[in-house]
C-alpha positions in Angstrom: -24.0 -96.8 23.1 -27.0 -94.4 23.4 -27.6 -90.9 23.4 -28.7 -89.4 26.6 -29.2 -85.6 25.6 -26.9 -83.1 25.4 -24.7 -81.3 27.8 -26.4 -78.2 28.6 -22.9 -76.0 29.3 -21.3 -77.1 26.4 -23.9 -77.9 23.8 -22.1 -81.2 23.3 -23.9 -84.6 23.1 -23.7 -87.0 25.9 -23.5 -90.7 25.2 -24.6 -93.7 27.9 -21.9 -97.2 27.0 -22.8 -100.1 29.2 -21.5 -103.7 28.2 -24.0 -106.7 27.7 -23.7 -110.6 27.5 -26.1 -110.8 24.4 -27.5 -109.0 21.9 -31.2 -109.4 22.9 -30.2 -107.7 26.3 -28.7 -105.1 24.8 -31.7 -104.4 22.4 -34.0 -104.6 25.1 -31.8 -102.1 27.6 -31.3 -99.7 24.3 -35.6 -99.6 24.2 -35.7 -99.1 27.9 -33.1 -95.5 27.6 -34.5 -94.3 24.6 -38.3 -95.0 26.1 -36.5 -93.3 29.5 -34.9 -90.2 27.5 -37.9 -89.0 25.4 -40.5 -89.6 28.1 -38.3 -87.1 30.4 -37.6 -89.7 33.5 -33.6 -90.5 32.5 -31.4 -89.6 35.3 -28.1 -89.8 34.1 -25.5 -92.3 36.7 -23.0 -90.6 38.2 -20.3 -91.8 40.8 -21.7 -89.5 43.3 -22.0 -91.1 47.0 -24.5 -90.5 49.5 -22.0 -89.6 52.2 -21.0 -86.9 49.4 
């Protein structure tokens, strides 16, 4: 689980959960979102289509 920011209506922290097979995958996805979040290039996934 990683923190993504915080909800700008509600003030409320947003958190990112994804599942992985080890824990040197995780680690190295948990670098890659923090690195993503602080540098200001994380977009959030949402279930959004194109066709939407």
């Amino acid at each position: 689980m990683a923190d993504v920011g915080s909800d700008p209506a509600t003030g409320k922290r947003k958190q990112l959960t994804r599942t992985f097979g080890t824990l040197r995958e995780a680690k190295v996805e948990y670098a890659r979102i923090t690195n993503r979040r602080y540098g200001g290039t994380l977009v959030e996934p949402n279930k959004i289509t194109v066709n939407e």
